[in-house]
N, CA, C and O atoms as a GROMACS GRO file, in nm:
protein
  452
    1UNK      N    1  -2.834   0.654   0.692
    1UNK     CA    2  -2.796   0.564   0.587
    1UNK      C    3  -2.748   0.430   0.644
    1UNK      O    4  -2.775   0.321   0.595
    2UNK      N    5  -2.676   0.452   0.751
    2UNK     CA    6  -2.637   0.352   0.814
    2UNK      C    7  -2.750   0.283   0.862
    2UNK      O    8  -2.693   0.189   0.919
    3UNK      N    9  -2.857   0.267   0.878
    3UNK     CA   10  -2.998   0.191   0.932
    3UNK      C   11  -3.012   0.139   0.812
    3UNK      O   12  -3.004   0.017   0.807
    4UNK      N   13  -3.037   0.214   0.678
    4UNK     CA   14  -3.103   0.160   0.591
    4UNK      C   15  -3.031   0.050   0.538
    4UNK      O   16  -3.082  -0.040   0.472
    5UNK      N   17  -2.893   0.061   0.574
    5UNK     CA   18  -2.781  -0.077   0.491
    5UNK      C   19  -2.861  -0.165   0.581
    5UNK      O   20  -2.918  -0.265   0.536
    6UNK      N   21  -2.868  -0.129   0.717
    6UNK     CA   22  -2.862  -0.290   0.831
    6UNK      C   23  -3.004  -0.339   0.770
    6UNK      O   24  -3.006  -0.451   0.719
    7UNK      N   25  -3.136  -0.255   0.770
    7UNK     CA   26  -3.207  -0.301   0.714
    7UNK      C   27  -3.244  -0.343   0.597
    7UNK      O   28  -3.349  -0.405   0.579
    8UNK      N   29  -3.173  -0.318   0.518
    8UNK     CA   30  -3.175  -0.356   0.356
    8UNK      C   31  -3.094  -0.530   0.362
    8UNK      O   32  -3.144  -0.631   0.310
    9UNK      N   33  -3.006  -0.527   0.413
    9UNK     CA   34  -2.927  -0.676   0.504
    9UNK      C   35  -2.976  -0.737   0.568
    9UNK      O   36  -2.939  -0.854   0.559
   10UNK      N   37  -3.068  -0.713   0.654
   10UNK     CA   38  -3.159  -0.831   0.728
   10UNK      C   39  -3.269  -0.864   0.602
   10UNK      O   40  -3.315  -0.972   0.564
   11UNK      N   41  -3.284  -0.769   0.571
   11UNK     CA   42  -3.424  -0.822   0.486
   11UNK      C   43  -3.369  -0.914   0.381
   11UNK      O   44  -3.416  -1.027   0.372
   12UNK      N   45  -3.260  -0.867   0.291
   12UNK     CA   46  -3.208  -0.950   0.231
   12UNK      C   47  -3.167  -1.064   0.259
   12UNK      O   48  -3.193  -1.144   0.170
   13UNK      N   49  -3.086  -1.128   0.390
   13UNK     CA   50  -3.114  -1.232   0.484
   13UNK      C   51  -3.258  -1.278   0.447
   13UNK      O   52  -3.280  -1.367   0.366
   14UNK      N   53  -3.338  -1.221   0.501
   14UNK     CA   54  -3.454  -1.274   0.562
   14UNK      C   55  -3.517  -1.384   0.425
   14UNK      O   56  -3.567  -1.496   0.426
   15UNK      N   57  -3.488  -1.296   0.324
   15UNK     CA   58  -3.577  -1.328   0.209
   15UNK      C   59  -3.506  -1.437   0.154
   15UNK      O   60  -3.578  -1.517   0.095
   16UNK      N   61  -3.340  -1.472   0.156
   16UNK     CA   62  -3.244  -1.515   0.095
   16UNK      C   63  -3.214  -1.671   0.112
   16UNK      O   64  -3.115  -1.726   0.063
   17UNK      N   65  -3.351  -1.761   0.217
   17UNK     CA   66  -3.335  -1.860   0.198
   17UNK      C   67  -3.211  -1.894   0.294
   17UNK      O   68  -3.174  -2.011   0.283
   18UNK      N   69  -3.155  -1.832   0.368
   18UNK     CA   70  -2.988  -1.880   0.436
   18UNK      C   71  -2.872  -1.830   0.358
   18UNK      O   72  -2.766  -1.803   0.415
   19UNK      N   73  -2.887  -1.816   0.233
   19UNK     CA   74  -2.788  -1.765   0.143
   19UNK      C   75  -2.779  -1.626   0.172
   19UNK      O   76  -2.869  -1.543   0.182
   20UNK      N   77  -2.614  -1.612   0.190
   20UNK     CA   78  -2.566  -1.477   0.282
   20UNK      C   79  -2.450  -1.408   0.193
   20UNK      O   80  -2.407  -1.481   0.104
   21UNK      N   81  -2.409  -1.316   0.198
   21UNK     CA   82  -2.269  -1.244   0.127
   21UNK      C   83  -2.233  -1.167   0.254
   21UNK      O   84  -2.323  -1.110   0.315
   22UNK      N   85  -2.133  -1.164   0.288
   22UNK     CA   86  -2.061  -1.085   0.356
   22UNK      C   87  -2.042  -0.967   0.330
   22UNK      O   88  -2.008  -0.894   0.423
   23UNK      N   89  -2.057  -0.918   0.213
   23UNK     CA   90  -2.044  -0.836   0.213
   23UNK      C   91  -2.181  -0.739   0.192
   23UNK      O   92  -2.166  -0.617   0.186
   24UNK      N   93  -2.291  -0.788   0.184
   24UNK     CA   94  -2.411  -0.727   0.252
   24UNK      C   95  -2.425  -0.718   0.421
   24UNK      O   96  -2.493  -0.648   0.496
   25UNK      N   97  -2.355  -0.793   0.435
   25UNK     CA   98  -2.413  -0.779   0.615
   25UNK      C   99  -2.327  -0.729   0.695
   25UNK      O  100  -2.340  -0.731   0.818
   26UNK      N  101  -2.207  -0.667   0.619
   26UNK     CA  102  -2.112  -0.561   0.628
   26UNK      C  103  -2.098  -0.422   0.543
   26UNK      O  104  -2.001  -0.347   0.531
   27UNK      N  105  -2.234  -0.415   0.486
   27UNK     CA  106  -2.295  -0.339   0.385
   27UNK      C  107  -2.276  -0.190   0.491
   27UNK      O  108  -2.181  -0.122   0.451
   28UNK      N  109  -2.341  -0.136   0.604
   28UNK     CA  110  -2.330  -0.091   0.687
   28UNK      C  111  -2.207  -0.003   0.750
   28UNK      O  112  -2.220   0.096   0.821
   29UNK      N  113  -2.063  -0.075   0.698
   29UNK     CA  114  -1.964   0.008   0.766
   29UNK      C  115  -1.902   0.136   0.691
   29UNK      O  116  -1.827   0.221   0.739
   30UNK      N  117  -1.958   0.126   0.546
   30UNK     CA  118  -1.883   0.284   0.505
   30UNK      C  119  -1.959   0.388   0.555
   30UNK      O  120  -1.909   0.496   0.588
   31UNK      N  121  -2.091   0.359   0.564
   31UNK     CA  122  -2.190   0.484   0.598
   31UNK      C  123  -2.173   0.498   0.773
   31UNK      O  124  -2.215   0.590   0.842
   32UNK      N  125  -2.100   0.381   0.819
   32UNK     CA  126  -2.055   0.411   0.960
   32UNK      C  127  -1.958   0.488   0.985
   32UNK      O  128  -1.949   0.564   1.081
   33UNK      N  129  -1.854   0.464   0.868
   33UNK     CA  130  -1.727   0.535   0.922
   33UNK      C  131  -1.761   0.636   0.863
   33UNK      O  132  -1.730   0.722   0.945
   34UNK      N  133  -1.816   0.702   0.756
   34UNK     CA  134  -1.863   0.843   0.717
   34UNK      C  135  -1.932   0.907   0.850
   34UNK      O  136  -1.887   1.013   0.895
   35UNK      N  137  -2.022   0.851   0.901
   35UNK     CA  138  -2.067   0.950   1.022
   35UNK      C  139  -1.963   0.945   1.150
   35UNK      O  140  -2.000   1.027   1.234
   36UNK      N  141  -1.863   0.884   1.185
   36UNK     CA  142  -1.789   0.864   1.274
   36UNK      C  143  -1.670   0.982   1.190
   36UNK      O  144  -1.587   1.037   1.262
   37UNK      N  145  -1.671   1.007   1.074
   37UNK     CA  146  -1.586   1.111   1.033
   37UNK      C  147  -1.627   1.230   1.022
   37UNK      O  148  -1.555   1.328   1.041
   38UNK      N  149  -1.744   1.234   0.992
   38UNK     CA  150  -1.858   1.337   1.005
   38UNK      C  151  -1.794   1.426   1.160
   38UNK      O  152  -1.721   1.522   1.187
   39UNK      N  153  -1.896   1.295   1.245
   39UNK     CA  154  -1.895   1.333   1.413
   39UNK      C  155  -1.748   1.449   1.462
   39UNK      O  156  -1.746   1.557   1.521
   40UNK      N  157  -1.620   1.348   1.394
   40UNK     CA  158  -1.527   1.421   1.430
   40UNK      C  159  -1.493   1.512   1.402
   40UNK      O  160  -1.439   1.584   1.486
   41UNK      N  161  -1.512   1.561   1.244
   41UNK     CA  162  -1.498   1.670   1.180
   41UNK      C  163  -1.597   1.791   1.213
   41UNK      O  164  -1.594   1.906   1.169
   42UNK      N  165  -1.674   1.738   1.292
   42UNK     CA  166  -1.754   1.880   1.332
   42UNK      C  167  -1.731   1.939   1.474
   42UNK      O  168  -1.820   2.002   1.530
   43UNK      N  169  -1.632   1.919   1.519
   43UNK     CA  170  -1.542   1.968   1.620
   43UNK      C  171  -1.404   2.074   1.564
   43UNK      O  172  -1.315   2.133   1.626
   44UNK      N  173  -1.438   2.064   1.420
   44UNK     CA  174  -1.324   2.183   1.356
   44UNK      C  175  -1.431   2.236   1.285
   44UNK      O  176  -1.550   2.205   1.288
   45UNK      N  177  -1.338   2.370   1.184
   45UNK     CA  178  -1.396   2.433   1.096
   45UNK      C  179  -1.361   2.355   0.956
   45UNK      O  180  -1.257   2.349   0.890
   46UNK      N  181  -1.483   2.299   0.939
   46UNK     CA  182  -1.516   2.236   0.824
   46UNK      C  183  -1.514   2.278   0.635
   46UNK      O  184  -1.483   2.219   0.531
   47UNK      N  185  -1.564   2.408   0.673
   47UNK     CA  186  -1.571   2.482   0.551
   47UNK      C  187  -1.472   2.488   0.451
   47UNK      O  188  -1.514   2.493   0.335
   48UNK      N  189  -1.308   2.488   0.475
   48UNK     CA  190  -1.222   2.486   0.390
   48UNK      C  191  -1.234   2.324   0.320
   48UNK      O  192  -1.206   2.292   0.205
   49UNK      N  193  -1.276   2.255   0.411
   49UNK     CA  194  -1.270   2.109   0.317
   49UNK      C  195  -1.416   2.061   0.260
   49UNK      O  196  -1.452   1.943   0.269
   50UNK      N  197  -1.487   2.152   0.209
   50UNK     CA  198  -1.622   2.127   0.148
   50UNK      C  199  -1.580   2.024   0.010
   50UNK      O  200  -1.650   1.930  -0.027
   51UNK      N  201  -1.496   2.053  -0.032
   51UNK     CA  202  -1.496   1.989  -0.147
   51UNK      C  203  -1.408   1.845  -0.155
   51UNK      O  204  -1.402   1.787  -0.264
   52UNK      N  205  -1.335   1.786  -0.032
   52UNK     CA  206  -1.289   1.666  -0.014
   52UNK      C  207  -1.420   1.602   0.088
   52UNK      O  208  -1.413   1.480   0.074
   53UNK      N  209  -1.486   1.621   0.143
   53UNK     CA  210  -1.580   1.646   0.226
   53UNK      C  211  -1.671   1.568   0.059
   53UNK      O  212  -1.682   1.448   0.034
   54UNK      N  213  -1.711   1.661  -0.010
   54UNK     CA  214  -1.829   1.616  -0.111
   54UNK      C  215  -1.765   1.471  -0.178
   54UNK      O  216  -1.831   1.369  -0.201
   55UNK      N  217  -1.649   1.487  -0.197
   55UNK     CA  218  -1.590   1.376  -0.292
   55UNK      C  219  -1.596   1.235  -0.184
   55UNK      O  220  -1.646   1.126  -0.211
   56UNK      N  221  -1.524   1.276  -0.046
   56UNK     CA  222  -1.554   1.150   0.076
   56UNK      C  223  -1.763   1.109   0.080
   56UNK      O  224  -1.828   1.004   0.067
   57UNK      N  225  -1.780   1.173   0.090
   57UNK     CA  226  -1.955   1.154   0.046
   57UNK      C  227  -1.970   1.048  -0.081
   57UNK      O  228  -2.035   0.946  -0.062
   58UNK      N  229  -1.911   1.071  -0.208
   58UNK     CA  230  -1.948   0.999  -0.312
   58UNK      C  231  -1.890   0.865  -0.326
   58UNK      O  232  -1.946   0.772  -0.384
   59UNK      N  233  -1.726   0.858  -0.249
   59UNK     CA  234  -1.694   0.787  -0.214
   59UNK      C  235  -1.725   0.657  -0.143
   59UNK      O  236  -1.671   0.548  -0.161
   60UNK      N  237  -1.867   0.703  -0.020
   60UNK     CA  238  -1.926   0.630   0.036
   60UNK      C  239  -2.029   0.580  -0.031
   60UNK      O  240  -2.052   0.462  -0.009
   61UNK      N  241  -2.098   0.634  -0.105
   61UNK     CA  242  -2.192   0.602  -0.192
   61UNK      C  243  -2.178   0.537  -0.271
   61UNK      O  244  -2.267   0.464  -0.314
   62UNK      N  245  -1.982   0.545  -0.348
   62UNK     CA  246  -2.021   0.417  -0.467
   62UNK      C  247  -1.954   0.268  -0.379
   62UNK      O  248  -1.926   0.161  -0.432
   63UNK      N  249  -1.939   0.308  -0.218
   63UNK     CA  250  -1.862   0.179  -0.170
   63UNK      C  251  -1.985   0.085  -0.143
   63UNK      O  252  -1.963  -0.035  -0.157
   64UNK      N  253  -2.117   0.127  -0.105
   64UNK     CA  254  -2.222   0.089  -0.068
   64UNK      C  255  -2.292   0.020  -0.165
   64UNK      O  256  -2.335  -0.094  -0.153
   65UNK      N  257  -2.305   0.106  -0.277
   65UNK     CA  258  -2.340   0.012  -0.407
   65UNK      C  259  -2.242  -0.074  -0.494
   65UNK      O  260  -2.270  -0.118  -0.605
   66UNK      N  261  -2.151  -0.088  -0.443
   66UNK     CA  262  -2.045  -0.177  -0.518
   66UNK      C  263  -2.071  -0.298  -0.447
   66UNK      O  264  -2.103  -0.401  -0.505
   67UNK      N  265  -2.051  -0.282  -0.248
   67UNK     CA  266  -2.057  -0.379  -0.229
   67UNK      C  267  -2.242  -0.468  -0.213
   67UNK      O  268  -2.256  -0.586  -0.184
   68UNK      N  269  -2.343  -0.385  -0.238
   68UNK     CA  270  -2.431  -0.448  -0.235
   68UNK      C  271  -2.460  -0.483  -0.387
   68UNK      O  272  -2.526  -0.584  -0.412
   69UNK      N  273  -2.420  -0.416  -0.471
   69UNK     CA  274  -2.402  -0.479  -0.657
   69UNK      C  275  -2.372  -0.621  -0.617
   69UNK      O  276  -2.455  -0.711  -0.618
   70UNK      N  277  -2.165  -0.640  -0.557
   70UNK     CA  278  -2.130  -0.737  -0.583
   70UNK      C  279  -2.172  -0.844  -0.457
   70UNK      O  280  -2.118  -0.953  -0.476
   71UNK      N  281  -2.232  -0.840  -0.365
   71UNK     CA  282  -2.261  -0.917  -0.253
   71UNK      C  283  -2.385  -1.008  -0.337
   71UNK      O  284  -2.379  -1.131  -0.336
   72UNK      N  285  -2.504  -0.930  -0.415
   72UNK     CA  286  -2.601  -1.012  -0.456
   72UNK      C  287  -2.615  -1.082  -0.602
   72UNK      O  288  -2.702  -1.156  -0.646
   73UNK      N  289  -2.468  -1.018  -0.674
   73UNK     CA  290  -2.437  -1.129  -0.739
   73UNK      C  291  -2.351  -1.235  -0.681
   73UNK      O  292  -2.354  -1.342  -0.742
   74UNK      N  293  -2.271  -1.227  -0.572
   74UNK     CA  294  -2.236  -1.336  -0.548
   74UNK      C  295  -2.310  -1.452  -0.448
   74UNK      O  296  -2.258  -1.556  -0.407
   75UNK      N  297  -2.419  -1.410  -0.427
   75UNK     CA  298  -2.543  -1.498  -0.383
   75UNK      C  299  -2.562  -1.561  -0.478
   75UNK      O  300  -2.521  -1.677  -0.483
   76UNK      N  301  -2.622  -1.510  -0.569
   76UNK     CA  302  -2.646  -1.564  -0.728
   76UNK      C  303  -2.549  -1.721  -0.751
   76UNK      O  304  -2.582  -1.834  -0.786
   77UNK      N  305  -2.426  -1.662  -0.715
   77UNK     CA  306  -2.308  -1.786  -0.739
   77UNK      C  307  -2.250  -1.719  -0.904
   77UNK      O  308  -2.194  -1.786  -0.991
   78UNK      N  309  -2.283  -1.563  -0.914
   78UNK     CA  310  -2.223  -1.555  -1.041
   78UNK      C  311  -2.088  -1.479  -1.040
   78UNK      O  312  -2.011  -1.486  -0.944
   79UNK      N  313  -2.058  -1.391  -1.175
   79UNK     CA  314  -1.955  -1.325  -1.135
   79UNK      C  315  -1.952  -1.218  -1.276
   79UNK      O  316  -1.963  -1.259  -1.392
   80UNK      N  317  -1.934  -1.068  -1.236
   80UNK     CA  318  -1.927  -1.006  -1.370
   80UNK      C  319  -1.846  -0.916  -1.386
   80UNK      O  320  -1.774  -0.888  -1.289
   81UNK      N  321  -1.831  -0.842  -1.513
   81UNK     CA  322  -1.732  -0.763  -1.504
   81UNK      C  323  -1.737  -0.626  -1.430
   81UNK      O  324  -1.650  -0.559  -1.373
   82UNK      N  325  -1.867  -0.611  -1.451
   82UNK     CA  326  -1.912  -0.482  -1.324
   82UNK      C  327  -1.882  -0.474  -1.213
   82UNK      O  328  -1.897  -0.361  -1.168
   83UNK      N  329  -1.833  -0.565  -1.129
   83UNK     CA  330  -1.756  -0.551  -1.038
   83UNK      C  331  -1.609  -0.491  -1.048
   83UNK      O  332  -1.559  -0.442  -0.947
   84UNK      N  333  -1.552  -0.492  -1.144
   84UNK     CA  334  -1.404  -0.415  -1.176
   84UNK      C  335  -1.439  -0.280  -1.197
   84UNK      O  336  -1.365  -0.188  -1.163
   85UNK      N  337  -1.588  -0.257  -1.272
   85UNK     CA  338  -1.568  -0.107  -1.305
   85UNK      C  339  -1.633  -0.024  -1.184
   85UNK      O  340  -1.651   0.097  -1.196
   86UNK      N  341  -1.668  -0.094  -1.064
   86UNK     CA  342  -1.758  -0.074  -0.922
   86UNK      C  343  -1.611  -0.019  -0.870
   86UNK      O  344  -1.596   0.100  -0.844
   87UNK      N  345  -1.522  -0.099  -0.860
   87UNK     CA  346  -1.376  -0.141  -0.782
   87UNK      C  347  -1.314   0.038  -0.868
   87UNK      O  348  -1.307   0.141  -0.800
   88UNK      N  349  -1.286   0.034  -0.984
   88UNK     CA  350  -1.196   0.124  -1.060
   88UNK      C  351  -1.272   0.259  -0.992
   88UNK      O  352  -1.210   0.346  -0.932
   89UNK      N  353  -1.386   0.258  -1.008
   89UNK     CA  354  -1.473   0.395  -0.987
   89UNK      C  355  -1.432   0.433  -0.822
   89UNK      O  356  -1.383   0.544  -0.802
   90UNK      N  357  -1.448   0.366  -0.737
   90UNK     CA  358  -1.410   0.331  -0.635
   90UNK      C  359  -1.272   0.422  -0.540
   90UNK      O  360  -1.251   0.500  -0.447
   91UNK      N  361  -1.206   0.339  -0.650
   91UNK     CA  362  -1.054   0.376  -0.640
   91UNK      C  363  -1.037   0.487  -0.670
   91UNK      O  364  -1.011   0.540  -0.562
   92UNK      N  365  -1.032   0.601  -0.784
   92UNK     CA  366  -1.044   0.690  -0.843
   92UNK      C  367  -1.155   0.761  -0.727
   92UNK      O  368  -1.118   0.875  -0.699
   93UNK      N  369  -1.210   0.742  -0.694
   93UNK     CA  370  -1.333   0.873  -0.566
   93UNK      C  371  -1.182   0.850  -0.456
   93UNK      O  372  -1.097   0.939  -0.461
   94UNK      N  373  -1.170   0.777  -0.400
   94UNK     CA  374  -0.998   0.805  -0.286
   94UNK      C  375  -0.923   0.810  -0.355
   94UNK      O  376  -0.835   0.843  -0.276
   95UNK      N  377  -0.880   0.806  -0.435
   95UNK     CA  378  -0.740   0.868  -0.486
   95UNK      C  379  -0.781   1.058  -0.478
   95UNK      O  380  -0.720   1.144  -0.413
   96UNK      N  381  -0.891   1.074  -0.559
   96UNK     CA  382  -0.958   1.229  -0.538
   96UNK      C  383  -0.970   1.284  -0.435
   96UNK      O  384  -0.937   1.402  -0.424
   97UNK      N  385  -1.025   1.210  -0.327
   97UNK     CA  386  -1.079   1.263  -0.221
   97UNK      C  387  -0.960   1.301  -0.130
   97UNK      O  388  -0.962   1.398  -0.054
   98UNK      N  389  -0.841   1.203  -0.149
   98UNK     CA  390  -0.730   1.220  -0.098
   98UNK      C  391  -0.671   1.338  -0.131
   98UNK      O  392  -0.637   1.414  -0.040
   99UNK      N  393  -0.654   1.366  -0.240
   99UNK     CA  394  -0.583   1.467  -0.328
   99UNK      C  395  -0.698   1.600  -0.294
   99UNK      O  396  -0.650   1.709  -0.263
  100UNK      N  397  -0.786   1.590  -0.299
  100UNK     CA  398  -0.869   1.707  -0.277
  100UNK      C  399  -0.847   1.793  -0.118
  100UNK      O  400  -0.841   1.914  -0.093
  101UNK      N  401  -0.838   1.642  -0.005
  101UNK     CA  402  -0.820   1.709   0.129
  101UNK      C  403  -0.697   1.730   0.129
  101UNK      O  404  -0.679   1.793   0.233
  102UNK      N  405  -0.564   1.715   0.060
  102UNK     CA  406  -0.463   1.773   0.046
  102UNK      C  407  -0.450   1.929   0.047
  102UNK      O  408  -0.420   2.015   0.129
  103UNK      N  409  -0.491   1.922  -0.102
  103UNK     CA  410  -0.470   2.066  -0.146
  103UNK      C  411  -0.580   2.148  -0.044
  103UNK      O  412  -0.536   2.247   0.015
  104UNK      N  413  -0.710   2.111  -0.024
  104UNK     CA  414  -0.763   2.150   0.057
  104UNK      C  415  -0.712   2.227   0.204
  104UNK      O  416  -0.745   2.334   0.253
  105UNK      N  417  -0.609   2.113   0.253
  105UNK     CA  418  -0.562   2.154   0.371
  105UNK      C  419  -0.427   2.255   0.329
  105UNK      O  420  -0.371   2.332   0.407
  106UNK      N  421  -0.395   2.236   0.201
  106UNK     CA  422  -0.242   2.332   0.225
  106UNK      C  423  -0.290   2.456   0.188
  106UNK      O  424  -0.222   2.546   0.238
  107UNK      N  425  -0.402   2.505   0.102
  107UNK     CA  426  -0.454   2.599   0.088
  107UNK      C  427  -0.507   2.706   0.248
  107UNK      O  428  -0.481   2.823   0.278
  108UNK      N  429  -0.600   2.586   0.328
  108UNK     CA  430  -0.617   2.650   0.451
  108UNK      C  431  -0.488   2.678   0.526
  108UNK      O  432  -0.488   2.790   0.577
  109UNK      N  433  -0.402   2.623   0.542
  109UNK     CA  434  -0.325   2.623   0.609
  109UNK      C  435  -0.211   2.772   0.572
  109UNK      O  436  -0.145   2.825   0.662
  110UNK      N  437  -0.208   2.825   0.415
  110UNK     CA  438  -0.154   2.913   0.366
  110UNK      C  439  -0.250   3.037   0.338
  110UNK      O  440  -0.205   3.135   0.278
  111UNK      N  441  -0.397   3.034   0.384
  111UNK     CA  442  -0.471   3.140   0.441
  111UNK      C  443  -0.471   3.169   0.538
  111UNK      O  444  -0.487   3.290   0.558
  112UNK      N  445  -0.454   3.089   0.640
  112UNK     CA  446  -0.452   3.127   0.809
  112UNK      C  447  -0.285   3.160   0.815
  112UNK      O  448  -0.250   3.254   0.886
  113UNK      N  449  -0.188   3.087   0.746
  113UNK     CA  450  -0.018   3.197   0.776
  113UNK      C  451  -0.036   3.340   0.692
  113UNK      O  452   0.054   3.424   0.694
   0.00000   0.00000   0.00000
């Protein structure tokens, strides 16, 4: 996933006349730090956190389309309200995901005592 942001960002570059968003050509780092969390997490037993695990997944997914939503409207030079409900949705997947690897972990942690 992480290739397809860089390439979805150059091309968008490419095509864009010089006109750039930052936040396309930084489009790239949630699906980075997902596999850099990935990487680490598969040095434990994973299985108790399947379900903060799925929610960190969706998490990355709506960070990717929020910021490539709002990066190519702000090429545009515009501005909409869909960006707040990109942002709210956003917020609400980590607030969950947080709360999920919580309980997640106190649950494992009160199967293995």
């Amino acid at each position: 996933m992480t290739g397809l942001c860089v390439i979805f960002a150059v091309i968008y570059e490419i095509l864009g006349h010089g006109v750039y968003s930052w936040r396309i050509r930084l489009l790239f780092l949630a699906p980075l730090v997902m596999f850099l969390l990935f990487a680490l997490l598969k040095r434990r037993d994973i299985l108790p956190f399947l379900p903060a695990i799925t929610l960190l997944r969706l998490l990355a997914a709506s960070e990717i389309a929020r910021n490539a939503f709002i990066g190519i409207v702000e090429v545009y030079g515009t501005r909409t309200s869909k960006d707040v409900v990109f942002g709210i949705i956003s917020i609400i997947l980590a607030i969950a995901t947080v709360a999920a690897a919580a309980v997640c972990t106190i649950r494992h942690r009160r199967s293995v005592n």
